[in-house]
C-alpha positions in Angstrom: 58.0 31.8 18.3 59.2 29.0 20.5 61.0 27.1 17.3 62.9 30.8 16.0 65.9 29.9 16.9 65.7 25.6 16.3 65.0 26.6 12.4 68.0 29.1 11.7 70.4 27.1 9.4 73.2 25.7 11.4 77.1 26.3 10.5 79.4 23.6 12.1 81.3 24.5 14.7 84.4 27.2 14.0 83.5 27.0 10.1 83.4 31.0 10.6 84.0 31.7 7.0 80.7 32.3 5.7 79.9 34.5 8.4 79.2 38.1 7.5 81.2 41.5 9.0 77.7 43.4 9.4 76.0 43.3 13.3 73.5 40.6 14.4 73.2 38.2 16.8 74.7 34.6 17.2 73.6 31.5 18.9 75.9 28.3 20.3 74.0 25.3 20.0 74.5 22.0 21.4 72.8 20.0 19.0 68.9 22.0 18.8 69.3 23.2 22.0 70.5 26.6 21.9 72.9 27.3 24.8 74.1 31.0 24.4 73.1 33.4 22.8 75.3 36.9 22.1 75.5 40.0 19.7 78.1 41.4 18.1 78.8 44.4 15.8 80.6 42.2 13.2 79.4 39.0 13.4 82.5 37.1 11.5 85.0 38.9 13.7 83.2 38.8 17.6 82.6 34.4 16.6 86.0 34.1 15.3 87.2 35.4 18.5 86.3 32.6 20.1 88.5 30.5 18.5 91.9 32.9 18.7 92.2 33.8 22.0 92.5 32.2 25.6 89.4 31.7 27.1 88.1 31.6 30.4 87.2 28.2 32.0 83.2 28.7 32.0 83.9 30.0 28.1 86.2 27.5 26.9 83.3 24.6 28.4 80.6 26.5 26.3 82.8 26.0 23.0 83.7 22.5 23.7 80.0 21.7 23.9 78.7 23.6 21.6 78.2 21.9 18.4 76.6 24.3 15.6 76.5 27.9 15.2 73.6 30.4 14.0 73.1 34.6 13.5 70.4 36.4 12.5 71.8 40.0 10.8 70.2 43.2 12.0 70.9 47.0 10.7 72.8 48.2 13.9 74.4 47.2 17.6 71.5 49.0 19.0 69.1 46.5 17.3 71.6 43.3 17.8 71.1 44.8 22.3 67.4 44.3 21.7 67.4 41.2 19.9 69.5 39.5 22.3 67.6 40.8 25.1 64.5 39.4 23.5 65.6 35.8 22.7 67.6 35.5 26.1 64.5 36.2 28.0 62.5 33.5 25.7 65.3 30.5 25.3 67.3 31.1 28.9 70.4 29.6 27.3 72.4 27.6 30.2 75.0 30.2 29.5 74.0 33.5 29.6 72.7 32.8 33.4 74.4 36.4 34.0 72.3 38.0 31.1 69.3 37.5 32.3 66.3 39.5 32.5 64.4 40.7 35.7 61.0 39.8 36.7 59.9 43.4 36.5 60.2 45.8 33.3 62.7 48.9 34.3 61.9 52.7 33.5 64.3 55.8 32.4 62.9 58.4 35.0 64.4 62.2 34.7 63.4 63.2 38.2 62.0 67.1 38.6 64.4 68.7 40.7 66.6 71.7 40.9 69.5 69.2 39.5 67.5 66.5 37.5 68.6 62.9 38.0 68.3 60.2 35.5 67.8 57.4 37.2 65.7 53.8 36.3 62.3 52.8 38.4 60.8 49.5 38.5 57.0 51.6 37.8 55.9 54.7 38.6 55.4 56.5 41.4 52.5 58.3 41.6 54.0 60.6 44.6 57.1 61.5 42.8 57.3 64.0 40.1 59.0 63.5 37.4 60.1 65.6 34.4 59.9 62.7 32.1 59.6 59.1 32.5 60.3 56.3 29.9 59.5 52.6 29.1 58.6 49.8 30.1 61.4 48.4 28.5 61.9 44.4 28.1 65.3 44.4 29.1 67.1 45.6 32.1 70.3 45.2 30.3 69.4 46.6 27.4 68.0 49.8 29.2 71.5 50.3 31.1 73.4 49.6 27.7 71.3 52.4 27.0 72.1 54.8 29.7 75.9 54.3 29.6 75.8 55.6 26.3 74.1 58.3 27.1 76.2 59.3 30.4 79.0 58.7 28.2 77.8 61.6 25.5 75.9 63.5 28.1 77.2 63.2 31.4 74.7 63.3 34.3 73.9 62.6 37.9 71.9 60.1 39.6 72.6 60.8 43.2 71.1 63.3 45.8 72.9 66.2 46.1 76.0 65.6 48.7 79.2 67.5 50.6 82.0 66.4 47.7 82.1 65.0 43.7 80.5 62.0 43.3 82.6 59.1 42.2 81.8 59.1 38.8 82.6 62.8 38.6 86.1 61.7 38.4 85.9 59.7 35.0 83.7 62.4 33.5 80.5 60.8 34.1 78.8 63.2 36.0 80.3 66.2 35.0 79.5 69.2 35.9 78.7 67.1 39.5 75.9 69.0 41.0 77.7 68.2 44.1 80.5 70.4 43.1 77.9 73.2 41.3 76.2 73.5 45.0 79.5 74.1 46.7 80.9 77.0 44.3 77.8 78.4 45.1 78.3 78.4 48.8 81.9 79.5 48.7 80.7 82.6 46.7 81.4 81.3 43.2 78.0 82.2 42.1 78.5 83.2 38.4 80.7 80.6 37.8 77.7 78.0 39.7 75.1 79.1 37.3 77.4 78.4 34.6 78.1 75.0 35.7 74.2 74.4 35.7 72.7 75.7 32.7 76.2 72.8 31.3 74.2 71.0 33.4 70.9 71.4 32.4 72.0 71.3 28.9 73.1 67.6 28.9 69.8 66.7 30.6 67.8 68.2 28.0 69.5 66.6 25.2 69.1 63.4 27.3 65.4 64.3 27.2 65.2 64.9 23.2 67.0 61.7 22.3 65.2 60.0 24.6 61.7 61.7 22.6 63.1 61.0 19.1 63.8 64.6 18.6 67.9 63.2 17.4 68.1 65.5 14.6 68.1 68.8 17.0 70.2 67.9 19.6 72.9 66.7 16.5 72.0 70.2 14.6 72.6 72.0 18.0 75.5 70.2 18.7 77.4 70.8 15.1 76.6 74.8 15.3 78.1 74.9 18.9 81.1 73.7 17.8 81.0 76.0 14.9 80.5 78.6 17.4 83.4 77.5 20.0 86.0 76.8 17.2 85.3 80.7 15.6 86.1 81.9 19.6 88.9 79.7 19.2 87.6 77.9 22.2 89.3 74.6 20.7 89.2 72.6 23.5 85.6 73.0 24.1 84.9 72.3 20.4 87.4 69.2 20.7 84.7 68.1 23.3 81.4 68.8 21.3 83.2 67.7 18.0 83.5 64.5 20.4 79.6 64.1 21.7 79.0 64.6 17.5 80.6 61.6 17.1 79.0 59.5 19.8 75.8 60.8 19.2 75.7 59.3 15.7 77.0 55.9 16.6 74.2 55.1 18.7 71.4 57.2 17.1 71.8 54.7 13.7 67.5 53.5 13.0 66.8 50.2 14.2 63.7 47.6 14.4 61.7 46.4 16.4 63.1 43.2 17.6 59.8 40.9 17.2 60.5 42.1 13.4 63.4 40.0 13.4 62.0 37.0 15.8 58.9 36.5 12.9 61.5 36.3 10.0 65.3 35.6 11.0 66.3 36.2 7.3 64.4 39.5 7.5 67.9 41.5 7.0 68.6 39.5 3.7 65.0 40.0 2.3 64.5 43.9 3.0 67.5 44.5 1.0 66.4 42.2 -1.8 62.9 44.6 -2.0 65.5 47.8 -1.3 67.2 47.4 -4.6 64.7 45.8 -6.5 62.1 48.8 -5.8 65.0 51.1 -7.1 66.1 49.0 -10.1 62.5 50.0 -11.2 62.8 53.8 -10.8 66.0 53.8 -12.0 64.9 51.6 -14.8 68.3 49.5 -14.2 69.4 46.0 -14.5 72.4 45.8 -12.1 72.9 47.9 -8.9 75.5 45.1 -7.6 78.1 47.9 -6.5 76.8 51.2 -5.9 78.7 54.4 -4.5 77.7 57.4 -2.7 79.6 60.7 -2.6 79.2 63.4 0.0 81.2 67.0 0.2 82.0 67.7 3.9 83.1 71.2 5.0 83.0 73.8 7.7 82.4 77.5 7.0 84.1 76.5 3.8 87.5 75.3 5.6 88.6 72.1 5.5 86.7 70.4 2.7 87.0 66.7 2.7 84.1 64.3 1.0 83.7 60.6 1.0 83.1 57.5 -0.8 81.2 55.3 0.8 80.1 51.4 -1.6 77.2 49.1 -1.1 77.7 45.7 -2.9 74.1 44.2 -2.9 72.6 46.7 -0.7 74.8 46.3 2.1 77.9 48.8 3.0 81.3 47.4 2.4 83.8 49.3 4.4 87.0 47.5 2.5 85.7 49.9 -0.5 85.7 53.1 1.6 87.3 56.0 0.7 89.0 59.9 2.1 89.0 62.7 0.1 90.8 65.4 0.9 89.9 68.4 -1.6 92.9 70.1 -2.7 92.2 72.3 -5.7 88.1 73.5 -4.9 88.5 76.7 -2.4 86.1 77.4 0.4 82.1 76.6 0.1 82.6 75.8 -4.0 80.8 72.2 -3.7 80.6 71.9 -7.6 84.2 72.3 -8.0 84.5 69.9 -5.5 82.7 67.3 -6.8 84.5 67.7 -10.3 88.0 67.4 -8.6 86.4 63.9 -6.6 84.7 62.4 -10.0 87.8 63.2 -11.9 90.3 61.0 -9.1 87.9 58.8 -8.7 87.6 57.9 -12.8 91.6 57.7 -12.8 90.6 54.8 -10.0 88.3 52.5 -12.0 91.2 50.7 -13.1 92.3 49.6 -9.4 89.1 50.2 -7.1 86.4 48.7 -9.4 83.7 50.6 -11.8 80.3 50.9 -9.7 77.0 50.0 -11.5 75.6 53.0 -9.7 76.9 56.6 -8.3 74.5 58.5 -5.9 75.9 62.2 -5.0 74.3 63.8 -1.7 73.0 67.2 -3.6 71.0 68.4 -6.9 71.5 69.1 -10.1 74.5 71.0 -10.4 76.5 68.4 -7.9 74.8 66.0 -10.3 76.1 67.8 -13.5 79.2 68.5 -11.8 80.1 64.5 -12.0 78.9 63.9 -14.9 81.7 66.3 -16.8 84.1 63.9 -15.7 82.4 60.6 -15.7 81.0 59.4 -18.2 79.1 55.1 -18.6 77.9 55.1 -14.9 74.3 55.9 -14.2 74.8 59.2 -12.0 71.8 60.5 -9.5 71.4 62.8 -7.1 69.7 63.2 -3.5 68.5 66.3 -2.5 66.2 67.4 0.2 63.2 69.2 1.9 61.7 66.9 0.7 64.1 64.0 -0.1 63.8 63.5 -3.7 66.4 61.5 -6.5 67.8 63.8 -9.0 67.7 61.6 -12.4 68.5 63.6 -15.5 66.3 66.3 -15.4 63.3 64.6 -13.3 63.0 65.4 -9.8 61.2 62.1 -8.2 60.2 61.7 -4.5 61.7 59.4 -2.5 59.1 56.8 -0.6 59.5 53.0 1.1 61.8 50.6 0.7 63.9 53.0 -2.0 63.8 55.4 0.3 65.2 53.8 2.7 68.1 52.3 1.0 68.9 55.7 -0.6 68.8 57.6 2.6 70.7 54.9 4.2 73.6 55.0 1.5 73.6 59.1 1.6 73.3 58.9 5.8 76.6 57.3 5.6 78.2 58.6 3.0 77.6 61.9 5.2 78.7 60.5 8.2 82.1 59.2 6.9 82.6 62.8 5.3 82.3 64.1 9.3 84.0 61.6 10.3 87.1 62.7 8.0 86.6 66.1 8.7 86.3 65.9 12.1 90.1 64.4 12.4 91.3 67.3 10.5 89.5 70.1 12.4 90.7 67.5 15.8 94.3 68.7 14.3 94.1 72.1 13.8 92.1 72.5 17.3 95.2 70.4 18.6 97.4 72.5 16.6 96.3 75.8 17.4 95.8 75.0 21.0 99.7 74.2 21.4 100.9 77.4 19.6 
């Protein structure tokens, strides 16, 4: 484990070229010894920085002794946090003296109290009760990476209750303050108090089911209270949960364990191999260099958008994204809508490229629906409950590494749909808010 990092190939110095825009981690070395260590959500972009702007005097002395370069490419920045935890704590590079670990492992601790706090503990105390308690975890600045984007999504306190709003009540981080919740209450305020805590108790409780794995039900929750605040034309409320939507999936993306990546450094490059090559067999294909995913976003029918989203060699390529916004399909008609995408994306091939696969997030007829207007491109589908491909007329379930490249292509292709959506719902909340 000791030699990880000494047998990564090594790039010269500023030869950033080869570099790849996906996250990792990346290591300065002078010579074999490795003397910081970062991560980064592009790789190619975050090194190249380095060399573009003015640095400060302990940076600039790193660069000019640093001599090669090395990354190890991971799935997402929460994986890249761990990583870099992990190898700081094993290497302590010269320069990451201010990343590094603590003797002790550090806790999440939701205390049990009238107005929980979520708060870390160095181990737990067997005289304090808790409503749930978290960890060890191996890094103490991983774990408050953690936290702050939590408290940015869901804000919360981790103070006693006081006389006035806490500090961080006034950038939104503790918001509703308890502090302030306990004083309406005394000046007579009490309906509008218990409002302000079951807001309260709300964010700790999604806090709680992230924190379990239960992801999946805070998002659901959080996409049919916006639903519900945008039909009471409560836009500026659903401006705000349209907001934690947003956040939520950004840090919620699956990672691996980081010893994953410490056994096998080119562990990124080989899982995708296996991820296309198991599906090359079901799909009984050749090629699956370029492969596109299509997804149909809408609410309640009203403004339909859908997506594009391209994988070249398993791995998403963003410079190949693409909007739709569908103009002739009315309301929930999600065939129509994927006839009017196939049929603007065919009059593309020309410019954007012909893909060796297309994967649409739905079942037969969304499947049937593309194939009237495309014709020489394998075309599947991706239904679920349970996640199964739609090829021709065979339904065939969806396991390992297949799996898990399909999902990951549909995951995305659904998220950029939101994404899309989101803006133009952000507009019409805006709009109608001004009127």
């Amino acid at each position: 484990m000791q030699k990880l990092l000494e047998n990564l190939v090594k790039i010269p110095i500023r030869r950033t070229k080869g570099l790849p825009e996906t996250a990792g981690i990346y290591v300065f070395f002078k010579g074999i010894t490795p003397i910081y260590i970062g991560k980064a959500i592009n790789l190619k972009r975050r090194v190249s920085s380095y060399f573009d702007l003015d640095l400060e005097l302990k940076t600039a002395k790193m660069i000019s002794e640093a001599t090669n370069i090395s990354f190890i490419q991971v799935n997402s920045e929460l994986e890249a946090l761990l990583l870099e935890a992990k190898l700081i704590k094993i290497y302590m590079p010269r320069y990451n003296t201010l990343a590094k670990d603590d003797k002790h492992p550090l806790y999440i601790r939701i205390t049990k109290e009238k107005f929980p706090r979520v708060i870390t503990a160095r181990k737990i105390a067997e005289n304090e009760s808790n409503f749930a308690f978290y960890g060890p975890f191996p890094s103490s600045k991983s774990i408050y990476t953690v936290l702050r984007m939590l408290r940015k999504i869901f804000p919360y306190s981790d103070h006693k209750i006081g006389r006035r709003g806490c500090i961080y009540s006034h950038i939104g981080l503790c918001n509703p303050c308890p502090n302030e919740i306990v004083r309406s209450a005394e000046w007579g305020t009490g309906s509008a108090s218990k409002v302000l805590r079951a807001r309260y108790l709300k964010n700790i409780r999604s806090i709680k089911s992230i924190l379990d794995g239960n992801i999946e039900k805070v998002s659901k929750e959080l996409e049919k209270e916006m639903k519900d605040l945008s039909d009471a034309q409560n836009f500026e409320a659903a401006a705000l949960t349209r907001n934690q939507i947003n956040h939520l999936e950004y840090i919620t993306r699956p990672h691996l364990p980081s010893e994953f990546y410490m056994e096998n450094p080119n562990l990124y490059e080989d899982i995708r191999k296996k991820e296309l090559n198991e599906l090359k067999k079901i799909l009984n294909v050749k090629n699956l260099f370029r492969v596109e995913c299509f997804d149909v976003a809408h609410l309640s029918g009203t403004k339909a958008t859908a997506s594009m989203v391209t994988f070249i060699n398993g791995d998403a390529d963003k410079n190949y994204y693409r909007h739709f916004r569908i103009k002739k399909a009315k309301g929930r008609d999600d065939y129509g809508s994927m006839r009017e995408i196939a049929q603007r994306r065919k009059k593309n091939f020309a410019s954007w490229g012909v893909p060796n696969l297309i994967i649409v997030d739905g079942g037969v007829g969304q499947v049937n629906a593309f194939k009237e207007k495309i014709s020489g491109v394998p075309i599947v589908g991706i239904a679920k409950h349970p996640d199964r491909l739609i090829v021709k007329d065979e339904k065939i379930k969806l396991t390992g590494r297949a799996f898990n490249l399909v999902s990951r292509m549909r995951d995305e292709a659904h998220r950029f749909a939101r994404r899309y959506h989101h803006s133009l719902i952000s507009k019409s909340i805006t709009n109608a808010g001004t009127n």
